[in-house]
N, CA, C and O of each residue as an XYZ file, in Angstrom:
892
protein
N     -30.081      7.882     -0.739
C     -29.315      8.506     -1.823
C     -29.199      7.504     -2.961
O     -29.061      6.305     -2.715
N     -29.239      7.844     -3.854
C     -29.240      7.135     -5.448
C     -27.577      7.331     -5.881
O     -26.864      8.329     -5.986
N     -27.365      6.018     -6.054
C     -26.021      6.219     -6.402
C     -25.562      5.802     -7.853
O     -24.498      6.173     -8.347
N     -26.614      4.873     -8.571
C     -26.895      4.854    -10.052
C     -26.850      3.434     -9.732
O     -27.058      2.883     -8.651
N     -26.445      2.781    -11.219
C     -27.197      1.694    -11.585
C     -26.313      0.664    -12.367
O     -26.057      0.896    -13.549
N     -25.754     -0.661    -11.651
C     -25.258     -1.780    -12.207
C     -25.805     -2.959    -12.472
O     -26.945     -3.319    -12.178
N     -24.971     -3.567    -13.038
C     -26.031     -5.196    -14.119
C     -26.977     -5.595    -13.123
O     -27.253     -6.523    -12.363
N     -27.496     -3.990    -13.633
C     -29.620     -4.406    -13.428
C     -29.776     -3.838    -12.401
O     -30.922     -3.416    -12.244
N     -29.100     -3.649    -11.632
C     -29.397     -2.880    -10.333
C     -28.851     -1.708     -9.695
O     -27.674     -1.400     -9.510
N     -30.590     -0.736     -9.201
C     -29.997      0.160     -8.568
C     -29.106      0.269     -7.114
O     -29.365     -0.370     -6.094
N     -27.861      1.355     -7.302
C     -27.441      0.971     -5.987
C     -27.624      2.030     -4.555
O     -27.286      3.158     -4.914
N     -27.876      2.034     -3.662
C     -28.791      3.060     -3.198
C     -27.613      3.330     -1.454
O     -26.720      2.554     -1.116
N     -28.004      4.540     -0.727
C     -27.027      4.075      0.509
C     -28.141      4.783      1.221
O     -28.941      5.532      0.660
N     -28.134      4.483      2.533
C     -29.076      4.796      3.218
C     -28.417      5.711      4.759
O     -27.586      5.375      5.603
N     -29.089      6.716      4.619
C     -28.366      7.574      5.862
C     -29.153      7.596      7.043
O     -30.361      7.815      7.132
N     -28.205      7.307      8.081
C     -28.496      6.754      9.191
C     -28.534      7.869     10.336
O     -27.567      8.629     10.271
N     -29.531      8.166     11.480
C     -28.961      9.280     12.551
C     -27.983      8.226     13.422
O     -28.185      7.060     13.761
N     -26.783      9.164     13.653
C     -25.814      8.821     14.519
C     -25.765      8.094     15.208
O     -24.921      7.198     15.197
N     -26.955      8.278     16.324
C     -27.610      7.023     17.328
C     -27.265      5.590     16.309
O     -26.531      4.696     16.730
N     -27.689      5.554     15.404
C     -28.062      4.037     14.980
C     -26.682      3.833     14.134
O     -26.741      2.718     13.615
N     -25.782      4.318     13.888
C     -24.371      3.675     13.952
C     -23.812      3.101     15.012
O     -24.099      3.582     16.108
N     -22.941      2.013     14.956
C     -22.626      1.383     16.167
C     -21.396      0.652     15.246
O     -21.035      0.816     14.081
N     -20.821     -0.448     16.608
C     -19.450     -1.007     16.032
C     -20.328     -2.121     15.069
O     -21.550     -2.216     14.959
N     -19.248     -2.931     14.413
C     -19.689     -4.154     13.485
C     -20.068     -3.944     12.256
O     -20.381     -4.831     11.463
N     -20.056     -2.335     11.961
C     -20.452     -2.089     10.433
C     -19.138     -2.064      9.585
O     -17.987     -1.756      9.895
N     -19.799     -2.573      8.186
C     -18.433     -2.972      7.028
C     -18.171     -1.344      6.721
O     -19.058     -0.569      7.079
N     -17.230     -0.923      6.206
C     -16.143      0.175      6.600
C     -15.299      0.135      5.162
O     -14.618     -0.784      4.705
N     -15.605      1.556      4.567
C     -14.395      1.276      3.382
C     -13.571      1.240      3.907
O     -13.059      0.135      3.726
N     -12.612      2.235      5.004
C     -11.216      1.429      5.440
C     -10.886      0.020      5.817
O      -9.795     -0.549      5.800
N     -12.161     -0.451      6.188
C     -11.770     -1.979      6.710
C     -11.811     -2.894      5.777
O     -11.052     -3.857      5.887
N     -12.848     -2.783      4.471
C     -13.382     -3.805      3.783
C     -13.055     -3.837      2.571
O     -12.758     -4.874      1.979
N     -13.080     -2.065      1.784
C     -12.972     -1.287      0.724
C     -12.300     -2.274     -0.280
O     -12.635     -2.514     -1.440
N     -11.304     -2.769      0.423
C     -10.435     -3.272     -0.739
C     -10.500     -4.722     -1.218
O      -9.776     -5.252     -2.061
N     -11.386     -5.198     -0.603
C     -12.135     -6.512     -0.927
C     -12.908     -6.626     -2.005
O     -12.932     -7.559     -2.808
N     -13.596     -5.561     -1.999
C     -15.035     -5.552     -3.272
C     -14.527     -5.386     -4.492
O     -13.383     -4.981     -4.700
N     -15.294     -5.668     -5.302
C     -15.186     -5.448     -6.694
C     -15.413     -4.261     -6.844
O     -15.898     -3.444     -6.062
N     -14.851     -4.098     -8.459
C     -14.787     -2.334     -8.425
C     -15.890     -1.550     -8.387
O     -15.932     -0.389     -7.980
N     -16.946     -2.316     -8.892
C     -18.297     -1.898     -9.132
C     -18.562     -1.165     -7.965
O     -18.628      0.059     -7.846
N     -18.718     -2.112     -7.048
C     -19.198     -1.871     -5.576
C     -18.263     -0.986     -4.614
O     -18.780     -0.326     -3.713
N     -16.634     -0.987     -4.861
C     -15.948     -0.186     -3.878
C     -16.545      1.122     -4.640
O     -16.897      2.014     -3.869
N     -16.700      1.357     -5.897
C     -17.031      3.271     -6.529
C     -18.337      3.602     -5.832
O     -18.631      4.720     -5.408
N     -19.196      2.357     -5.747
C     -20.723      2.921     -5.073
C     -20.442      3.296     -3.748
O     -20.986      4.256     -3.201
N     -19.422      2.404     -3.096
C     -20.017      2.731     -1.111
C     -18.487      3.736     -1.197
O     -17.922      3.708     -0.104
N     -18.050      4.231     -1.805
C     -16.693      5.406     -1.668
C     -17.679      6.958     -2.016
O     -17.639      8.052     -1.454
N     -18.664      6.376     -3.372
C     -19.670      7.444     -3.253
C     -20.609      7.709     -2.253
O     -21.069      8.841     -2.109
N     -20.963      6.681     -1.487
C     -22.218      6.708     -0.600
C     -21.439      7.209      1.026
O     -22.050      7.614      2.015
N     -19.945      7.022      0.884
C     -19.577      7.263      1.744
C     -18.875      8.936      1.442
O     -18.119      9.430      2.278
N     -19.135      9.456      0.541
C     -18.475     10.902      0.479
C     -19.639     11.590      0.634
O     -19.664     12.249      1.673
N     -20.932     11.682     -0.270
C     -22.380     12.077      0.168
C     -22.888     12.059      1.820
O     -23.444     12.880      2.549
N     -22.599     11.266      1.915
C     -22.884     10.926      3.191
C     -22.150     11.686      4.700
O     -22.474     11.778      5.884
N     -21.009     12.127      3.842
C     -19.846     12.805      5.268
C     -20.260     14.448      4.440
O     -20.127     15.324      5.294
N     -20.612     14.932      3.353
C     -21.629     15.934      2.668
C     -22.480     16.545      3.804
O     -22.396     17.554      4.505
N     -23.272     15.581      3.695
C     -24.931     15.913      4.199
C     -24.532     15.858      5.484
O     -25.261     16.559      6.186
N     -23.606     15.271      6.131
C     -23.378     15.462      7.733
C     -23.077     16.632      7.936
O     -23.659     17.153      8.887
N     -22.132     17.451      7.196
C     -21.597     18.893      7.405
C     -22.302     20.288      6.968
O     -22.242     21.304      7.661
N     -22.782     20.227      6.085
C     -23.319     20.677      5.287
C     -24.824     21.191      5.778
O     -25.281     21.828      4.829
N     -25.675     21.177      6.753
C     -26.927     20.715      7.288
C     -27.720     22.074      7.133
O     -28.944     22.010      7.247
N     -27.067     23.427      6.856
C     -27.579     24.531      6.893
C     -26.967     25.377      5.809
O     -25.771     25.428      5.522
N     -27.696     25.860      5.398
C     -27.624     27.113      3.999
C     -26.366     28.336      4.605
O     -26.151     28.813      5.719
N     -25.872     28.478      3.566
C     -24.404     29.309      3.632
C     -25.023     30.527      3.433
O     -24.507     31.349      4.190
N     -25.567     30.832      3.013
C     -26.297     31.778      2.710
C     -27.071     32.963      3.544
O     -26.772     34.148      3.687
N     -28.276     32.129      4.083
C     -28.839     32.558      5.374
C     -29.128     31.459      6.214
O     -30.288     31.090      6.396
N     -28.260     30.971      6.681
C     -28.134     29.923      7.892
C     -29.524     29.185      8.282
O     -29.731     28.576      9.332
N     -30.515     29.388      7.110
C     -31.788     27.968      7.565
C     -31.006     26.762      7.317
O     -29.943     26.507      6.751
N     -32.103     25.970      8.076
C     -32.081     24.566      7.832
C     -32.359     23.832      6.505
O     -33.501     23.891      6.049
N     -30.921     22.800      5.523
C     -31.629     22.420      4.282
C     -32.211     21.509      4.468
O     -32.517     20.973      5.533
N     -32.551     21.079      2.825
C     -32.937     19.446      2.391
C     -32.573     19.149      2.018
O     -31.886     19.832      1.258
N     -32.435     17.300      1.955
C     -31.813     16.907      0.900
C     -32.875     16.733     -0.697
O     -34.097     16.583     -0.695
N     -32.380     16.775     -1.384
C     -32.918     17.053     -2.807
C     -32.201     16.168     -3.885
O     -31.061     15.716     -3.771
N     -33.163     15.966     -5.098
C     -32.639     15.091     -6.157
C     -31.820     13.988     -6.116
O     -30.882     13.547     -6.780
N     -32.694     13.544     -4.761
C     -31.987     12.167     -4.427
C     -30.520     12.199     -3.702
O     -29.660     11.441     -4.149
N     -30.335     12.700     -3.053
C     -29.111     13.193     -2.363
C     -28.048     13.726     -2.907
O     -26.941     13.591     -2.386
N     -28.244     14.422     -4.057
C     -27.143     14.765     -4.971
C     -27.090     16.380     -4.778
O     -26.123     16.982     -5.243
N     -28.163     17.118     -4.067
C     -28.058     18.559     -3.662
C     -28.886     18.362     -2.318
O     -29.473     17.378     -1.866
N     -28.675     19.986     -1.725
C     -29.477     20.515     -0.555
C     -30.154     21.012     -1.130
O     -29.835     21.091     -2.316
N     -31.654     21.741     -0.676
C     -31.801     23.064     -0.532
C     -32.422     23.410      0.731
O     -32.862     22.829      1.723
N     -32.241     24.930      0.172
C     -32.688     25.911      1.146
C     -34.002     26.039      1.339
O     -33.955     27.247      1.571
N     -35.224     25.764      1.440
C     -36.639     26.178      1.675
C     -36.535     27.541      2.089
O     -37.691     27.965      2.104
N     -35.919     28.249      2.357
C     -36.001     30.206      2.803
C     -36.005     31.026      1.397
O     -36.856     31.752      0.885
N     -34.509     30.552      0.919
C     -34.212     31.427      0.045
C     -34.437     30.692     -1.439
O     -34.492     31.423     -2.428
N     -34.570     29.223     -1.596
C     -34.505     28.519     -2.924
C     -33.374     28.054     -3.141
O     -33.418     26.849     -3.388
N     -32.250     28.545     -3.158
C     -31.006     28.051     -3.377
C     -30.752     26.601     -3.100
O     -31.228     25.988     -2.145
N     -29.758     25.978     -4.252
C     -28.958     25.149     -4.529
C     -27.785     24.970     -3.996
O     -26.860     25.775     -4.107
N     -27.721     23.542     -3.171
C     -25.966     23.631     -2.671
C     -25.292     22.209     -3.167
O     -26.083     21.276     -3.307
N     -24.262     22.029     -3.371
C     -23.934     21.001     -4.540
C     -23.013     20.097     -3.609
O     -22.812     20.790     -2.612
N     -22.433     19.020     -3.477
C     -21.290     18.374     -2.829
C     -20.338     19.081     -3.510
O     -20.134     19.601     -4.607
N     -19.520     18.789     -1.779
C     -18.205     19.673     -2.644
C     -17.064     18.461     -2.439
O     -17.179     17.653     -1.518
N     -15.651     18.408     -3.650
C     -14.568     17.881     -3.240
C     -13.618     18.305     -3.330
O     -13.328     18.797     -4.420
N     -12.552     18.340     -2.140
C     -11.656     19.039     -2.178
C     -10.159     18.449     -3.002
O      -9.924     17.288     -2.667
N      -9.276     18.944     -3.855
C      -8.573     18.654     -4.465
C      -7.114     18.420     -3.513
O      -6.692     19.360     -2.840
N      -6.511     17.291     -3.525
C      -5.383     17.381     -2.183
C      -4.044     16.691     -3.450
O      -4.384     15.929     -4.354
N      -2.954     17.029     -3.304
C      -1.742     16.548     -3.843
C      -1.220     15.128     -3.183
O      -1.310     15.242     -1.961
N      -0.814     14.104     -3.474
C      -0.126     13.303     -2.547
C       0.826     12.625     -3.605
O       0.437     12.091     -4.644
N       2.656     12.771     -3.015
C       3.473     12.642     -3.935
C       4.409     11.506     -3.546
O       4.166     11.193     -2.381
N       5.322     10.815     -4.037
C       6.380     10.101     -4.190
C       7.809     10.855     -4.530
O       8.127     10.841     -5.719
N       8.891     11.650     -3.409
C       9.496     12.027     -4.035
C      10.854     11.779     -3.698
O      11.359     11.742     -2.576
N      11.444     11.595     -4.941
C      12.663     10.270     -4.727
C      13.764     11.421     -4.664
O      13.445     12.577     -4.942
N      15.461     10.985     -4.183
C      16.225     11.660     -4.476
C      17.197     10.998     -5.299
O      16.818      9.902     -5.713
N      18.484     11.405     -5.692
C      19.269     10.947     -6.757
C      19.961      9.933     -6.807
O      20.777      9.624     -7.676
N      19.586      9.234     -5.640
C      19.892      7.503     -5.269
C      18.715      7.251     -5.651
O      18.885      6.032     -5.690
N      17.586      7.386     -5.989
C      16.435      6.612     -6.049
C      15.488      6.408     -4.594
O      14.387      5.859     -4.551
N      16.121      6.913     -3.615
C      15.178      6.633     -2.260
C      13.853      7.485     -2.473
O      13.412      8.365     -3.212
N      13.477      6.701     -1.383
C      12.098      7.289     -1.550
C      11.816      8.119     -0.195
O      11.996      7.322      0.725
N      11.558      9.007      0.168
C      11.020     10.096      0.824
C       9.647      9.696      2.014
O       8.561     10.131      1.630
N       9.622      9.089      3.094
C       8.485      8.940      3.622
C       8.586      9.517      5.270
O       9.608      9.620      5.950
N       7.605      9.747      5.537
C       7.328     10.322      7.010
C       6.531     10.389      7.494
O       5.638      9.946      6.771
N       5.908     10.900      8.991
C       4.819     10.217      9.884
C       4.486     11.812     10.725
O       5.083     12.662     11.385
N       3.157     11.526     10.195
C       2.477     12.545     10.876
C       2.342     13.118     12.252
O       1.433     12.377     12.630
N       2.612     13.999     13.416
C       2.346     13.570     14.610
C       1.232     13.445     15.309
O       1.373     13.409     16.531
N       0.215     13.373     14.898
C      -0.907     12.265     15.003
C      -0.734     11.209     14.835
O      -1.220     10.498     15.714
N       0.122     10.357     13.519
C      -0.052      9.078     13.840
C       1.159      8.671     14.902
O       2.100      9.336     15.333
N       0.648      6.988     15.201
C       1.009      6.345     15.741
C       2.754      5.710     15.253
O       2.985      5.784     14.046
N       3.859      5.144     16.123
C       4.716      5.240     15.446
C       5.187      3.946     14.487
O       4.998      2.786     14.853
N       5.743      4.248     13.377
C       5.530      2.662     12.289
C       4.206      3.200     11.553
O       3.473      2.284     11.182
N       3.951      3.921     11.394
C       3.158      4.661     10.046
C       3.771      5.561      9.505
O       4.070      6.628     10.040
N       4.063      5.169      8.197
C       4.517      6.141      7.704
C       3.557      6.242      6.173
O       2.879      5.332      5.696
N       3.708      7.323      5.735
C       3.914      7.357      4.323
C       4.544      8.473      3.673
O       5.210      9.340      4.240
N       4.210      8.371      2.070
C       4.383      9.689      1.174
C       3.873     10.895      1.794
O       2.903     10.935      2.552
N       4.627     11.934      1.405
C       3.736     13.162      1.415
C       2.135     13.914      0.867
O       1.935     13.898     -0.348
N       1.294     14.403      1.574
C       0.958     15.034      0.738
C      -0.153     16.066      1.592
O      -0.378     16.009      2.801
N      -0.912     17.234      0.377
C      -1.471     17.991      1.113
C      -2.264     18.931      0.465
O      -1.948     19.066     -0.717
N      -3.169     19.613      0.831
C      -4.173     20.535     -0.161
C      -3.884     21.079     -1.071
O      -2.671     21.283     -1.121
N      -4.644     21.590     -2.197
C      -4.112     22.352     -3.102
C      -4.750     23.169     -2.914
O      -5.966     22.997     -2.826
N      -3.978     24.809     -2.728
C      -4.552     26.179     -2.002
C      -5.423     26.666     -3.306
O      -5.462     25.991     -4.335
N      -5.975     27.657     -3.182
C      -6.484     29.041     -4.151
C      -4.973     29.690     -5.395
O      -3.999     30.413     -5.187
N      -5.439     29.033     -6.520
C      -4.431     30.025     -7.160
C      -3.324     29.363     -7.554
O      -2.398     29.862     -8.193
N      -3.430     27.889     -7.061
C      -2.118     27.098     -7.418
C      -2.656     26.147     -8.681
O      -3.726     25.819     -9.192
N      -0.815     25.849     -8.904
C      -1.271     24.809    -10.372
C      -1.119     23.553     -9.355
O      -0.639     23.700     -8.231
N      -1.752     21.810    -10.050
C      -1.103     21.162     -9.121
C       0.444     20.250     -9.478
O       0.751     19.078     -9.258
N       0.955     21.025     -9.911
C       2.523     20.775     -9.895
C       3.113     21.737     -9.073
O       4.268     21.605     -8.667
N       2.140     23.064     -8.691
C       2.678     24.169     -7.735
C       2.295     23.542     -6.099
O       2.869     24.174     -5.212
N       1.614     22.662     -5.731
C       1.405     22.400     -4.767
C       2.098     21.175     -4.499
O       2.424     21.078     -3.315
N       2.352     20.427     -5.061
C       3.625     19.416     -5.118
C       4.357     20.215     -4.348
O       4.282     20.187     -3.120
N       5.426     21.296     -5.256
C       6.722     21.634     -4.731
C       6.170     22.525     -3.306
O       7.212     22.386     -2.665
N       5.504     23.122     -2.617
C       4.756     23.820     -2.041
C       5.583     22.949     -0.372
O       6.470     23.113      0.466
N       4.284     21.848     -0.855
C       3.909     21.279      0.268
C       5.394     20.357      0.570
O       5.571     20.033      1.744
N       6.226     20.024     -0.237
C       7.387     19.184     -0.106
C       8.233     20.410      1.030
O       8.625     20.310      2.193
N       8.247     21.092      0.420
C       9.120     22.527      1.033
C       8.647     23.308      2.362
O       9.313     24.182      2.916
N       7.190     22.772      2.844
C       7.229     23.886      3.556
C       7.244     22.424      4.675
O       7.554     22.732      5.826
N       6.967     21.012      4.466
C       6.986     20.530      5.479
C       8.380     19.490      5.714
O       8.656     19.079      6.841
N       9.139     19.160      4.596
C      10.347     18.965      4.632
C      11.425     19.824      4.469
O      12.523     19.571      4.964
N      11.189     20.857      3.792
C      12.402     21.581      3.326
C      13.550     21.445      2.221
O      14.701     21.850      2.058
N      12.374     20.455      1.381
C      13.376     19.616      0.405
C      11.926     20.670     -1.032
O      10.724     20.927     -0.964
N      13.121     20.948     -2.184
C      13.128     21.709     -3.309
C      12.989     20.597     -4.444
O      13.919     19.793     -4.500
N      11.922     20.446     -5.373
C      11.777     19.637     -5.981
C      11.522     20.136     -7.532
O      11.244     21.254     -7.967
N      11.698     19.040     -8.111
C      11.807     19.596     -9.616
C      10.970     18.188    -10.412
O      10.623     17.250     -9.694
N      10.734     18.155    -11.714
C      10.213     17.164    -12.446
C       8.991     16.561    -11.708
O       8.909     15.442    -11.202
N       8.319     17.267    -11.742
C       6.983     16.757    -10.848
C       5.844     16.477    -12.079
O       5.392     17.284    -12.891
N       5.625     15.393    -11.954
C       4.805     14.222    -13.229
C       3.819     13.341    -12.180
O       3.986     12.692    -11.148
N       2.669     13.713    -13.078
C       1.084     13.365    -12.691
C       1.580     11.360    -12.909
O       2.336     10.827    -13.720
N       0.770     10.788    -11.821
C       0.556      9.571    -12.041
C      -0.595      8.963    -11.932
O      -0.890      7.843    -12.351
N      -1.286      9.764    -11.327
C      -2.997      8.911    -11.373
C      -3.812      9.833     -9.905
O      -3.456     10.771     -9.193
N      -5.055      8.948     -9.981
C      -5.929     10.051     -8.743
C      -6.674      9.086     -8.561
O      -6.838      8.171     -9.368
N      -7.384      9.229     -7.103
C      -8.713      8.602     -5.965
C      -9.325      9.264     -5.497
O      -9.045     10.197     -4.744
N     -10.177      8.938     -5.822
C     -11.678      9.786     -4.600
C     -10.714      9.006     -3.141
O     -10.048      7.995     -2.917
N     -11.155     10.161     -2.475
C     -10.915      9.598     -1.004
C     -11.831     10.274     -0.208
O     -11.644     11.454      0.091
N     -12.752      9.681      0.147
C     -14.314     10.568      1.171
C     -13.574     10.615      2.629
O     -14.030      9.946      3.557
N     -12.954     11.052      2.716
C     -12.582     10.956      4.559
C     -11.958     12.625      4.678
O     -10.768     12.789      4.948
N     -12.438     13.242      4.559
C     -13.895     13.201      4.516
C     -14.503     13.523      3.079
O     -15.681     13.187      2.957
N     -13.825     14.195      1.823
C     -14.863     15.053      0.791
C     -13.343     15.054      0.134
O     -13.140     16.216     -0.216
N     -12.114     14.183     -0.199
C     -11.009     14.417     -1.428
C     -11.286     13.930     -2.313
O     -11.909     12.869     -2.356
N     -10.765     14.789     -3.583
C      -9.591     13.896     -4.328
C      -8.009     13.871     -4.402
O      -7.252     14.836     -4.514
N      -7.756     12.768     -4.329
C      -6.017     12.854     -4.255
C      -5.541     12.349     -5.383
O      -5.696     11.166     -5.687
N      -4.815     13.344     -6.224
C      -3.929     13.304     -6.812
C      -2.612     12.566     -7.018
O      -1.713     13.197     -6.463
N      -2.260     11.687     -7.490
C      -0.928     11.359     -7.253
C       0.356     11.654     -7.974
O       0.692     11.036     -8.985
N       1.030     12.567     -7.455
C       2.843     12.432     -8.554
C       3.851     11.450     -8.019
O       3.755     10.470     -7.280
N       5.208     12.255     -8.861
C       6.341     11.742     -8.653
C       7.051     13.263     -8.993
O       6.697     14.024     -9.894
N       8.056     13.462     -8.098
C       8.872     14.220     -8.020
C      10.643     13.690     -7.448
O      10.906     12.734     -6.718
N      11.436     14.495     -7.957
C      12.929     14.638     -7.943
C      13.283     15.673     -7.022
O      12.814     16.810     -6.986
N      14.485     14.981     -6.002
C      15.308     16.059     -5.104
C      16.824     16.217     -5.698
O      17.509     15.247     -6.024
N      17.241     17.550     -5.790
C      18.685     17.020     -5.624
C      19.306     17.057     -4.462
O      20.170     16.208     -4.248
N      19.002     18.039     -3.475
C      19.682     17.848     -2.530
C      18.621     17.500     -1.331
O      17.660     18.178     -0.968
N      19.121     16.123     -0.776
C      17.995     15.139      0.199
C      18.187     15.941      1.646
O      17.933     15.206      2.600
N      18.527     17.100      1.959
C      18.453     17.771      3.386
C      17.265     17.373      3.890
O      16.378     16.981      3.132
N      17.126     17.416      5.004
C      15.287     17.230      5.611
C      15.710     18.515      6.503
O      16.768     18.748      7.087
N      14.372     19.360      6.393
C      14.882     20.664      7.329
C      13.085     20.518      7.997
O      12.270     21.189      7.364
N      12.572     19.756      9.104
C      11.206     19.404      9.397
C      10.648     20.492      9.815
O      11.182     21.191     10.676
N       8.915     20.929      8.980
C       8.582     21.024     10.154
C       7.447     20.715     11.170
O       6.260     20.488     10.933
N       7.988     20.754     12.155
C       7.535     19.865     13.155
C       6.042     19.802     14.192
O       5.661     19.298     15.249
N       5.545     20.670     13.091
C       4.297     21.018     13.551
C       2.921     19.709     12.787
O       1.853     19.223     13.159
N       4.002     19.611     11.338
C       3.280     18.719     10.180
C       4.175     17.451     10.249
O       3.733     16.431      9.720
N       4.960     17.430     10.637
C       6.082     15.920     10.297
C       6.601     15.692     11.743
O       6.986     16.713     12.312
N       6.676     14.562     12.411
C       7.005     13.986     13.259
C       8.489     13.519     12.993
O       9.588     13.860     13.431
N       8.095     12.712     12.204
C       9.951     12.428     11.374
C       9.885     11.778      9.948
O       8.971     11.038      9.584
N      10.800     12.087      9.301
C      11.011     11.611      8.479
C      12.226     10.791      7.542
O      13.337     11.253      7.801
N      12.253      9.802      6.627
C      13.218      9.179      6.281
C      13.401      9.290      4.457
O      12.568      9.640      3.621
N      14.575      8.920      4.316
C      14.772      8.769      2.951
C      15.232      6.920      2.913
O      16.149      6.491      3.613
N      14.571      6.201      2.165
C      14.359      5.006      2.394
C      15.203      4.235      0.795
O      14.974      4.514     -0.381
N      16.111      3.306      1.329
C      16.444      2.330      0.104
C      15.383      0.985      0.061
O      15.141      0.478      1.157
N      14.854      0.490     -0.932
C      14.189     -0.310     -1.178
C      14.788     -1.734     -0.109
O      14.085     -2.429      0.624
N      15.452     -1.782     -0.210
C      16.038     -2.860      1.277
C      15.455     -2.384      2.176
O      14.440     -2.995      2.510
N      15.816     -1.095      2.974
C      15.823     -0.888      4.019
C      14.073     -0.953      3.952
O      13.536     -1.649      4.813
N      13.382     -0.397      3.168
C      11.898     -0.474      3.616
C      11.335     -2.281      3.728
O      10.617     -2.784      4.591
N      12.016     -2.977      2.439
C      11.671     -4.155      3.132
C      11.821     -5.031      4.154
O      11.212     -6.016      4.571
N      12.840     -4.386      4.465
C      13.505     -4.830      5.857
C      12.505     -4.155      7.134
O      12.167     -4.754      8.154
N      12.240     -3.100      6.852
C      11.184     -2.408      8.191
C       9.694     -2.972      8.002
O       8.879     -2.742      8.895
N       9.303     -3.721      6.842
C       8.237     -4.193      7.055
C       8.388     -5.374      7.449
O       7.772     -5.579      8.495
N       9.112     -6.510      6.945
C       9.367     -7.729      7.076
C       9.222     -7.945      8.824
O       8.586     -8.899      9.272
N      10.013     -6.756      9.878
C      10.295     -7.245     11.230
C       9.510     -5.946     11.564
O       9.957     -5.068     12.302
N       8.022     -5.897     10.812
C       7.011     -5.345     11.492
C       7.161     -3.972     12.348
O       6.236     -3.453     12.973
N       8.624     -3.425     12.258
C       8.503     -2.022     12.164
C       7.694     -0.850     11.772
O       7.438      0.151     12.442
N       7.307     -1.176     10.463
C       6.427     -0.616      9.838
C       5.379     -1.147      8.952
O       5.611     -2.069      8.170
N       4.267     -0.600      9.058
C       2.814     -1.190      8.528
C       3.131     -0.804      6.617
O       3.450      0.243      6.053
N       2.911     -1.911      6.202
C       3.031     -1.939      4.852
C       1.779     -1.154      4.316
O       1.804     -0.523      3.259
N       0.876     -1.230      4.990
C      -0.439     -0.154      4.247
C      -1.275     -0.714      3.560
O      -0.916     -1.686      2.894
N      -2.332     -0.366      3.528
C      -3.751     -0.767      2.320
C      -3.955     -1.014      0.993
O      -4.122      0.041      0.382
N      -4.006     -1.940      0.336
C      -3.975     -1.601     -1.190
C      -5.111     -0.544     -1.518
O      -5.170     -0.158     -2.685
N      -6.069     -0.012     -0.551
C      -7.107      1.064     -1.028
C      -6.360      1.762     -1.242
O      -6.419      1.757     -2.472
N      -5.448      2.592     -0.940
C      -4.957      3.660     -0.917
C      -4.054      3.968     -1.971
O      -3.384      2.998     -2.323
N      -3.816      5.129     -2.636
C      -2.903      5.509     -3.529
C      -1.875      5.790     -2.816
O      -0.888      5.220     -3.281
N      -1.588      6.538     -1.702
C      -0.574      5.847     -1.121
C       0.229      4.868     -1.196
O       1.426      4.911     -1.480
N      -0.611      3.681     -0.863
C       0.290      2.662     -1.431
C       0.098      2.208     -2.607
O       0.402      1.017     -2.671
N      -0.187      2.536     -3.338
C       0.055      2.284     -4.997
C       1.378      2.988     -5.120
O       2.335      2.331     -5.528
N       1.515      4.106     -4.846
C       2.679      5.029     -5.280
C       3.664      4.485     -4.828
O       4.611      4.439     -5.614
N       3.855      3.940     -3.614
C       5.129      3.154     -2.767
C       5.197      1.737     -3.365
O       6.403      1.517     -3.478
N       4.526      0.683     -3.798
C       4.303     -0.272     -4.698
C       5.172      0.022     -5.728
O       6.263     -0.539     -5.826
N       4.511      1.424     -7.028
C       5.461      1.623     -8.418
C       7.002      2.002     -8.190
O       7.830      1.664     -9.035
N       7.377      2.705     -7.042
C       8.943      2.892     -6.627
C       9.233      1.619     -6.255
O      10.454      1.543     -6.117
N       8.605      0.392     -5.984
C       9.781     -0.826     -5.238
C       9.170     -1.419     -6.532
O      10.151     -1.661     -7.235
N       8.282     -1.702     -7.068
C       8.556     -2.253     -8.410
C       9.614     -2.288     -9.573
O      10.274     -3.169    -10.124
N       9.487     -1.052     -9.683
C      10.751     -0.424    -10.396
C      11.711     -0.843    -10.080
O      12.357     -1.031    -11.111
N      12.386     -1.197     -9.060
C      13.794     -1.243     -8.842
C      14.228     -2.974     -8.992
O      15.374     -3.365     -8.769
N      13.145     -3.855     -9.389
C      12.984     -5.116     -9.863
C      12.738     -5.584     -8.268
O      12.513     -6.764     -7.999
């Protein structure tokens, strides 16, 4: 796959059959945040193409087998001709404080415990994304939000996002869970979170992640 072209050089990713993955390979989760920017945008691209063409392997259409084409930037179909494009899916992920200033975080029940973060979650058919902000706050906390303000966005290939990032306002901090999507959740004073990382309670998180960018600009703020 052709992923374009920096001072002087093309940058290229090479797709591998399954068999020939193994442990010891560098890993945007593991490494990502080491590289220069140049290089984390190429292997975040080579790594979203790449989880693409894994899924993707047959025409929607009439279920032949594709190709890859124009350098890994489409499929096609050899049956019918058709064009199939990468797709990315648009996901919300928010910061939302209440009228103390806490910050809102909770843990998936998949993860493990001492992970936590922000909220966040797809943006459906038909929504704005300030409508999926309040959406997703409500249907998995039960908390009603207002002033919901864009702060920035990431490709995130794990498999095919982009995440969005806000900030949103509660007035009233109820947590009503549910417990199908939230394991538990907290409303956090800037002490208390440094205090849960400091004695390793909780994993402070990746600088890859907007995630933690967003949890970063709330404890910044507060000096």
């Amino acid at each position: 796959m052709y992923l374009g072209e920096a001072d002087g050089c093309s940058r290229l990713a090479l797709l591998l059959p399954p068999d020939q993955a193994g442990d010891g390979w560098f890993t945007l989760r593991g490494e990502g945040a080491d590289l220069e920017p140049v290089d984390a945008e190429a292997l975040t691209t080579g790594v979203a193409l790449a989880n693409w063409h894994a899924t993707h392997t047959h025409c929607p259409r009439c279920g032949a087998e594709t190709e890859i084409a124009n350098a890994g930037w489409t499929r096609r179909c050899p049956a019918d001709g058709s064009e199939h494009f990468p797709r990315t899916d648009p996901a919300v992920i928010m910061a939302v404080l209440d009228a103390d200033d806490r910050l809102l975080l909770a843990r998936h029940p998949n993860w493990p415990e001492g992970r936590l973060s922000v909220l966040a979650g797809f943006v459906e058919p038909g929504e704005s994304l300030e409508m999926a902000v309040a959406r997703e706050v409500f249907e998995e906390v039960g908390v009603v939000v207002r002033d919901v303000r864009y702060l920035g966005d990431q490709p995130w290939p794990f498999p095919n996002s982009l995440m969005l990032g806000f900030e949103a306002r509660a007035d009233d901090p109820t947590l009503v869970l549910n417990e199908t999507e939230i394991a538990e959740a907290f409303w956090v004073t800037r002490e208390e979170y440094h205090a849960k990382v400091d004695e390793a309670a909780w994993g402070g998180g990746t600088s890859l992640s907007i995630s933690r960018r967003l949890i970063l600009r709330w404890l910044h703020r507060g000096g």
